[in-house]
C-alpha positions in Angstrom: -25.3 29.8 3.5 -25.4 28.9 -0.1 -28.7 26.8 -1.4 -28.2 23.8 -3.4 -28.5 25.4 -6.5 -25.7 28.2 -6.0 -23.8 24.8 -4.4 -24.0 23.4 -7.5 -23.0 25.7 -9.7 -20.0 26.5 -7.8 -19.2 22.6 -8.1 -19.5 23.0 -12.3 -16.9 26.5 -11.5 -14.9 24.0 -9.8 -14.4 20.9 -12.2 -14.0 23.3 -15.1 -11.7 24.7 -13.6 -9.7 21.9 -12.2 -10.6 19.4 -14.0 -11.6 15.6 -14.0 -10.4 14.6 -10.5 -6.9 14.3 -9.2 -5.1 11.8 -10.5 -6.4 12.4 -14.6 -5.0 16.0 -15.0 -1.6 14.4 -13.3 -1.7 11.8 -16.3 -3.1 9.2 -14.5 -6.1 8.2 -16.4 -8.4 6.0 -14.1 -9.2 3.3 -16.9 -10.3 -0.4 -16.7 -6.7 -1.6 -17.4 -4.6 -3.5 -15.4 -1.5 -1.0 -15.8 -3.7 1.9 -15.1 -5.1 0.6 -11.5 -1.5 -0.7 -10.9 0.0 3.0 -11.4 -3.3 4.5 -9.6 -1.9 2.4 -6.7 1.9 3.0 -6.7 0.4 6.9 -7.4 -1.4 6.5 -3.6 1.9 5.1 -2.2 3.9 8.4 -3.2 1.9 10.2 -1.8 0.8 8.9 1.2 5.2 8.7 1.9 6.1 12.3 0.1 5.2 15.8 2.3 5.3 17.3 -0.9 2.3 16.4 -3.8 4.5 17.4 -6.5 7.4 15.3 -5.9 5.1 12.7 -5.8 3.3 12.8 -8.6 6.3 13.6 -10.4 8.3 10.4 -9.2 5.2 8.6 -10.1 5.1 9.9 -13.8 8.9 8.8 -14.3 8.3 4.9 -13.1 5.2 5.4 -15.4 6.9 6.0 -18.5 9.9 3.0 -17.4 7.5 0.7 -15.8 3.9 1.0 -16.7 2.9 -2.9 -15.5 3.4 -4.5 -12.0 5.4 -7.4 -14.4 7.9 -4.6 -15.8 8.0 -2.9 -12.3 8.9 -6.2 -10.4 11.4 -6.9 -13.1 13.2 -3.3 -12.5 16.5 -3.2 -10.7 16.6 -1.9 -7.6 19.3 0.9 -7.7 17.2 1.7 -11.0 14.0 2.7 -8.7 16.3 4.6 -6.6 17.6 6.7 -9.3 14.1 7.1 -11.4 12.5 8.2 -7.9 14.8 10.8 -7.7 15.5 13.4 -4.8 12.5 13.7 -2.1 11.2 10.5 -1.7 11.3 8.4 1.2 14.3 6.8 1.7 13.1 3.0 1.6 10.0 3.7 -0.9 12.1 1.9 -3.9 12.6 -1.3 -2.1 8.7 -1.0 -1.0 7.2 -0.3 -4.5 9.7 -3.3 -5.9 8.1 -5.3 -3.3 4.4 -4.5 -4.3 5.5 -5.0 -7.7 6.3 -8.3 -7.0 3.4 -9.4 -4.8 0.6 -8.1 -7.2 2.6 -9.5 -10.2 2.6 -13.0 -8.5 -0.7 -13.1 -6.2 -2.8 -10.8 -9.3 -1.2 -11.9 -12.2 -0.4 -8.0 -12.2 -4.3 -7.1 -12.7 -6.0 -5.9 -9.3 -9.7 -6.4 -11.1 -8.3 -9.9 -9.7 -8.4 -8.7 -6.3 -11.7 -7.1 -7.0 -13.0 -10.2 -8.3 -11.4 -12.5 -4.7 -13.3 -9.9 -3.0 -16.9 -10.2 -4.4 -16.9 -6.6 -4.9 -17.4 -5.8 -1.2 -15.6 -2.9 0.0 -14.7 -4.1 3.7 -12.7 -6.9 1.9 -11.4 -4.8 -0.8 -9.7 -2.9 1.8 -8.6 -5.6 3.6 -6.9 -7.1 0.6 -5.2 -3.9 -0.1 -3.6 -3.3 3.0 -2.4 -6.6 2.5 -0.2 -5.1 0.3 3.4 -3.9 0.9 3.5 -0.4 1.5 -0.5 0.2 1.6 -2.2 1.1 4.6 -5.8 2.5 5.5 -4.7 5.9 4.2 -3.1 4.6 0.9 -6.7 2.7 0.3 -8.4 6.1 1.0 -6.5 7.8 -1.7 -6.9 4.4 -3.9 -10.6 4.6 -3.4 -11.2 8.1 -3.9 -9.9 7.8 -7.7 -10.7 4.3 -8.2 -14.5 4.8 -7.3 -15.1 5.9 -10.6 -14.8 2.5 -11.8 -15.2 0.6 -8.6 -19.0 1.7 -8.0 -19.5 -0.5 -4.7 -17.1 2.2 -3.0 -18.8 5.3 -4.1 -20.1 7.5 -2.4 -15.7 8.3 -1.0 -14.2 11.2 -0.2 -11.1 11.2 1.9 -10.5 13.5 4.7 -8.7 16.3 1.9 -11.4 16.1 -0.3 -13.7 16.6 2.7 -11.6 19.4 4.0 -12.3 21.5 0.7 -15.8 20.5 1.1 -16.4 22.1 4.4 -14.3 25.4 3.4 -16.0 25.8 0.7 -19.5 25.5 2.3 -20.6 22.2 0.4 -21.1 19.8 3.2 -19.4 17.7 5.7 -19.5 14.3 4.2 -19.6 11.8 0.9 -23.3 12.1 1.4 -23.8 15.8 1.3 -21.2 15.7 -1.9 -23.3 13.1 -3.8 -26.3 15.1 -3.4 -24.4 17.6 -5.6 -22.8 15.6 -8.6 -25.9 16.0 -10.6 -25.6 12.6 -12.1 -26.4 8.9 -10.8 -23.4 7.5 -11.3 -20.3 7.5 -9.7 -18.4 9.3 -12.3 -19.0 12.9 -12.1 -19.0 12.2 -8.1 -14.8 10.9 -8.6 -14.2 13.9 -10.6 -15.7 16.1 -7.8 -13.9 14.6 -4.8 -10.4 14.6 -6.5 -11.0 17.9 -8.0 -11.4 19.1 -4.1 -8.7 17.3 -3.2 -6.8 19.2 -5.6 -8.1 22.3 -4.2 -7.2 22.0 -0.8 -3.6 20.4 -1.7 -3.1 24.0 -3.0 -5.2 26.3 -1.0 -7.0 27.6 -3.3 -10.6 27.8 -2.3 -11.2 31.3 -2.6 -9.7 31.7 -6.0 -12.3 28.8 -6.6 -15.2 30.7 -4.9 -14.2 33.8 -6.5 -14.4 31.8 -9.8 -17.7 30.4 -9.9 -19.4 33.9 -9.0 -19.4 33.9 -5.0 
């Protein structure tokens, strides 16, 4: 059993060597912009529909660079979505992601901070707002949240079941609690990093290169 000070240095191993959470290395910066939270979202979608993280993320990267607002998105064509998601994806995810284009655009004004905002910052009704949503249920929000936290304090501390999967393999608890206690710093920031970082990890089995890494 590791102490808390050999669990935290294996937790600096890990986000230098992974990196600032999942979605940032990806090219999904978690900013304060309407565009980035939009693509965040459409980024949970993938993958929540793909068995494969990769063809996700990549599929996500292309509507990115065509689409990067809910407006443009809503605006696309819908053989265009077919084509730009490309081989691997879901049959029926372009017609889903036109439609969440088109209901954020209309009900948000494209910005979820709006949605934030409707929901007094309360996480219950955040969720409940999301999966309101086409194509977002409670295990998109999960994977919305666990990026997200970073700016949406209220939800931190959030780890999904992945993240919390590394965590236990790795020996550094069982839940966001036991994590928190670990992300040396007060705010939610470092604590994002750490839970989409493990994500990572456990998307690509590698938690005894990890362990190996930080000196265990």
């Amino acid at each position: 059993m590791m102490d808390v000070d050999e669990k935290r240095r294996l937790v600096r191993g890990l986000l230098r060597e992974v990196g600032r959470g999942f979605a940032e290395p990806h090219g999904f910066p978690v900013t304060n912009s309407p565009g980035r939270l939009f693509q965040l979202l459409y980024l949970s979608i993938l993958l929540r529909r793909s068995n494969d993280y990769h063809v996700a993320v990549e599929a996500a990267q292309r509507l990115r660079d065509r689409w990067d607002t809910a407006q443009k998105l809503a605006a696309s064509p819908y053989e265009k979505r077919v084509q730009l998601l490309g081989k691997g994806v879901r049959r029926g995810t372009a017609e889903v992601l036109g439609e969440l284009a088109q209901t954020v655009a209309g009900r948000y004004r494209g910005d979820l901070r709006r949605l934030r905002t409707e929901a007094r910052r309360d996480p219950v009704r955040e969720r409940a707002l999301l999966e309101e949503l086409p194509g977002v249920d409670g295990k998109v929000v999960d994977l919305f949240f666990r990026e997200a936290q970073i700016l949406w304090k209220e939800v931190s501390p959030f780890a999904d079941p992945q993240a919390l999967s590394a965590a236990r393999k790795l020996g550094l608890g069982r839940t966001p609690e036991d994590l928190a206690e670990l992300a040396e710093y007060e705010e939610s920031e470092q604590f994002g990093w750490l839970v989409g970082a493990l994500a990572q990890i456990d998307l690509d089995h590698r938690h005894e290169e990890i362990r190996a890494l930080a000196g265990r």
